[in-house]
C-alpha positions in Angstrom: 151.1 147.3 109.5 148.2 145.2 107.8 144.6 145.9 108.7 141.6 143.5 108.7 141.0 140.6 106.2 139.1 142.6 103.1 136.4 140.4 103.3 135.4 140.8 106.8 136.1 144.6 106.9 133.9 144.8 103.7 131.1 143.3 105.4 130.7 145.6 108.5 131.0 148.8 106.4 128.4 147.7 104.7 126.2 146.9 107.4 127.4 150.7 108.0 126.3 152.2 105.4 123.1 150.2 105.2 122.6 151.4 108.6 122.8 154.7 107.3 119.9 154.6 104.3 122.6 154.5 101.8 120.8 153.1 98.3 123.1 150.2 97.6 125.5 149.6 100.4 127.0 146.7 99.2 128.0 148.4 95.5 129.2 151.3 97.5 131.3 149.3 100.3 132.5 147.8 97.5 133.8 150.8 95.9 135.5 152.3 99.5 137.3 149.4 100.9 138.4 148.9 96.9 139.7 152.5 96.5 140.9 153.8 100.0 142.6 150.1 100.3 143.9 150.1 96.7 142.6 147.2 95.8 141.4 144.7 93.3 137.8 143.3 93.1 139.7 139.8 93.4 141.9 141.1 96.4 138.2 141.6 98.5 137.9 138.0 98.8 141.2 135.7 98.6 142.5 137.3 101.6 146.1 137.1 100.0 146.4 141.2 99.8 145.4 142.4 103.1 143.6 146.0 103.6 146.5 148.4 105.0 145.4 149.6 108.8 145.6 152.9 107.6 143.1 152.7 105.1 140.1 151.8 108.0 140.0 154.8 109.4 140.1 156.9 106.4 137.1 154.3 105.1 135.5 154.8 108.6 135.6 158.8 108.2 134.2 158.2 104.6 131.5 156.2 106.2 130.7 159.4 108.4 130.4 161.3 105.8 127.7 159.3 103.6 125.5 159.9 106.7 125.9 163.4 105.9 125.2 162.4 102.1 128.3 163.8 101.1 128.1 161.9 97.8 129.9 159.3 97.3 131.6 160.4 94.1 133.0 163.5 96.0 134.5 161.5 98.5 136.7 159.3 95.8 136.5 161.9 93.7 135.8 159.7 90.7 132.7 159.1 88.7 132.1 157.1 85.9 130.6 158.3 82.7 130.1 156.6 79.1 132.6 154.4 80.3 135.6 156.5 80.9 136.4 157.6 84.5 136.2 161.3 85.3 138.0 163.6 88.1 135.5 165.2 89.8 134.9 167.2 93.6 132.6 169.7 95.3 131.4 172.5 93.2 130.9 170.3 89.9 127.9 168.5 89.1 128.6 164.5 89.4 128.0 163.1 85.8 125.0 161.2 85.6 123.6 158.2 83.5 120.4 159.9 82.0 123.1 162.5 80.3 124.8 159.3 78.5 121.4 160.2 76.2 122.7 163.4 75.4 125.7 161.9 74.1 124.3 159.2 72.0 122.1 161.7 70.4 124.8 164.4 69.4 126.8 161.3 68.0 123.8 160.8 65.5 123.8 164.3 64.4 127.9 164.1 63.8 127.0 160.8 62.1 124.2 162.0 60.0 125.8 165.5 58.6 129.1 165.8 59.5 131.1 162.4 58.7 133.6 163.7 56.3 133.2 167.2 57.9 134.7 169.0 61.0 131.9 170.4 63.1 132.3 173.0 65.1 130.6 172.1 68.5 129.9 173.9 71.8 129.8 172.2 75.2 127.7 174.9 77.0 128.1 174.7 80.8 130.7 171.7 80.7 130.9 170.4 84.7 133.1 167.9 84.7 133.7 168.3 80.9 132.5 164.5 80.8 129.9 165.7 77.9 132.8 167.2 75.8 135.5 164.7 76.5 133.5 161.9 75.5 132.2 163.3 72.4 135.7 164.3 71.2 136.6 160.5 72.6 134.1 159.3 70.2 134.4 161.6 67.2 138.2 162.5 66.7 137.1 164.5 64.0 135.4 167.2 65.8 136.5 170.7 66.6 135.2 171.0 70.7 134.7 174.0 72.4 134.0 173.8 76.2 132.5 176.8 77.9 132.0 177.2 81.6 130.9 180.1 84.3 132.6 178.5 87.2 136.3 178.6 88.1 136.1 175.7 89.5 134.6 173.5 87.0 136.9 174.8 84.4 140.0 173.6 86.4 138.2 170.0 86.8 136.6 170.1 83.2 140.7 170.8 82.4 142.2 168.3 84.6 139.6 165.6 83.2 141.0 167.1 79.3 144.4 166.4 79.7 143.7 163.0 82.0 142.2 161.7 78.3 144.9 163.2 76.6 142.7 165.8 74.8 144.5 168.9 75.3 145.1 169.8 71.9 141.5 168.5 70.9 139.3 170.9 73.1 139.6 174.7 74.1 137.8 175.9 76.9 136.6 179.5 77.4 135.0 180.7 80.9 131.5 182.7 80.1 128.1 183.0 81.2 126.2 181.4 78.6 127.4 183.6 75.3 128.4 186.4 77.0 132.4 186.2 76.2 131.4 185.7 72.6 130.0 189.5 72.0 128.2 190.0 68.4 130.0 187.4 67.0 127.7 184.9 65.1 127.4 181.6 63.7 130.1 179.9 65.1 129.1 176.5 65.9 127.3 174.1 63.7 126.1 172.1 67.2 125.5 173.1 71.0 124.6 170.7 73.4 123.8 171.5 77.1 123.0 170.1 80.1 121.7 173.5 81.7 120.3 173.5 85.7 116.5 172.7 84.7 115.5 171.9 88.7 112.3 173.8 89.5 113.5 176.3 92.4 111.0 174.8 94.8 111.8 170.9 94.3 115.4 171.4 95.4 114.5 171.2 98.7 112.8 168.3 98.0 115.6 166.6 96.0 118.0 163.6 98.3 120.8 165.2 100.8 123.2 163.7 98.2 121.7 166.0 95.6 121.2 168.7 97.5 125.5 168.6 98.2 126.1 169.1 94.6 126.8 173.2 93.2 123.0 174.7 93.1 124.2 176.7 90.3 124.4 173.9 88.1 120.7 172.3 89.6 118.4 175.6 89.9 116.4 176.0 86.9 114.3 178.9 88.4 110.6 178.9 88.8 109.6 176.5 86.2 113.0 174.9 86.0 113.3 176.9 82.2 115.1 179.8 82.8 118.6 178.6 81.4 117.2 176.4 79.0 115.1 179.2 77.5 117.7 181.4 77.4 119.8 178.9 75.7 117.1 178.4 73.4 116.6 182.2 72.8 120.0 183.3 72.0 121.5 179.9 70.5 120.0 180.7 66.8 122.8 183.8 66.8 125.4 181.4 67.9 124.5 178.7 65.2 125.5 178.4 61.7 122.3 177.8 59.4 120.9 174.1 60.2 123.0 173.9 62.6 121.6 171.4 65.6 121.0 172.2 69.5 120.4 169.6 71.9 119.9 170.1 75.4 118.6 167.8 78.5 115.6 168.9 80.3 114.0 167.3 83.1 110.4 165.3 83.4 107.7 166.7 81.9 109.0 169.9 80.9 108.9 168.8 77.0 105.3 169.8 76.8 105.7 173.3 78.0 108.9 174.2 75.9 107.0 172.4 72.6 103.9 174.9 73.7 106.0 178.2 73.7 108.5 177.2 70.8 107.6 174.4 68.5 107.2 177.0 66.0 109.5 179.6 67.0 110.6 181.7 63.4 114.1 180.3 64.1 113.9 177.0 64.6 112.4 174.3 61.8 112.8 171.3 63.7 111.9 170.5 67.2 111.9 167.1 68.7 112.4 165.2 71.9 113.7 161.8 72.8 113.2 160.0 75.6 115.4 158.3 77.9 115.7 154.6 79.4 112.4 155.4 81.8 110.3 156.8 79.0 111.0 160.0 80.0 111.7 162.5 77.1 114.8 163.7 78.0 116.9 165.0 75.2 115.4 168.0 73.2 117.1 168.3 69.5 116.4 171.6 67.5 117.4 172.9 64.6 118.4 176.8 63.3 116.6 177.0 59.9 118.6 177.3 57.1 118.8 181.1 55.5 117.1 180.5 52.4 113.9 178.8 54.8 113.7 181.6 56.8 113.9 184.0 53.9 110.5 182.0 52.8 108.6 182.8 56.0 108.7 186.6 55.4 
């Protein structure tokens, strides 16, 4: 049996979700009555493909669950990210745009030194594997390795791999940071990251939407630095000489990490750019080559 007119049902859920502080009801009414009714944009407003009655109630449940801020990327388990779709579900982090930086800057370095090479590259705490998918998406070339602590994001970081047909493209290893690698040394010529860099005591203060998302992959510690420290101490054994690390960090933590390693021994470049909001965002460093380091003693 047919439900409601699209149109009409469209409007009340998203006086709904309105009602319930949701940000942009109408984008995200939108997106519910499109995919629970399977639906196309067009379909919302001829009237000629009516919504299927047993799609309202699941849309209605959905609605109850916003109010809870379930997000609403684990509800159709799809988010969008440098314009490809990716699978994703509780206990992932939901890809965000501000990463999309992260991205564009790791495609300069692959532009700049590696063209007519193969770089080896890490993916170091993958999610979703949206970071690593994308990359290989956009640089065929590369030789991806996507590294992961949770069980659970490995399965989704896989089932996103082979959804984009990359399965022969990208390996993925489970591991705390470097642990699984073991004294094993310059393996990649480029890391990039998007380490938890949340200050422990502004999680509480982050949206209900946020706050639904894994806290492994938010908490930062203290400061919000302990991973991306970390990372940044033990990355120079992972790297081959000049090789590049580029990590996200979050507002206004560039001036603390440029304070207590701008001129780290191991490292001869260390820049940040900035994102869409004039935020500096994306932190690019650089192993010093052997024959540098040998000149500094």
């Amino acid at each position: 049996m047919n439900g409601p007119r699209p149109a009409v049902f469209l409007a009340e859920v998203e006086k709904q979700l309105k009602c319930a502080g949701v940000f942009s009801p109408r984008a995200e009414a939108e997106i519910l009555v499109r995919h629970y009714g399977k639906l196309e944009r067009l379909d919302l407003f001829t009237g000629q493909k009516p919504l299927p009655k047993s799609a309202k109630a699941v849309i209605i449940r959905a609605i109850q669950k916003r109010r809870r801020g379930i997000p609403l990327a684990y509800l159709t388990n799809e988010a969008f990210f440098w314009g490809h779709v990716f699978h994703v579900k509780p206990g992932v982090l939901i890809p965000r745009p501000e990463t999309e930086r992260l991205v564009e800057e790791a495609l300069k370095v692959v532009d700049a030194h590696f063209k007519d090479k193969k770089p080896e590259i890490l993916d170091l705490g993958t999610g979703s594997g949206c970071i690593a998918v994308s990359l290989t998406l956009e640089r065929a070339h590369c030789r991806m390795t996507a590294l992961d602590a949770s069980p659970t994001a490995l399965g989704i970081a896989r089932k996103n791999i082979k959804r984009h047909g990359l399965n022969q493209k990208i390996r993925l290893v489970k591991s705390r940071l470097f642990g699984s690698f073991g004294t094993k040394r310059g393996l990649w010529d480029m890391i990039v990251s998007n380490p938890p860099y949340v200050p422990t005591g502004a999680i509480s203060k982050l949206s209900k939407e946020v706050r639904n998302e894994p806290s492994l992959a938010l908490d930062g510690g203290r400061e919000g630095l302990d991973v991306l420290e970390a990372i940044l101490t033990q990355a120079p054994g992972f790297l081959k000489p000049g090789g590049h690390l580029l990590m996200e960090i979050g507002e206004g933590q560039s001036k603390k990490i440029a304070r207590r390693w701008r001129w780290d021994r191991e490292y001869d470049k260390f820049q940040f750019e900035k994102d869409l909001n004039g935020i500096e965002r994306i932190l690019i460093a650089r192993k010093k080559r052997s024959r540098d380091r040998s000149l500094d003693g």
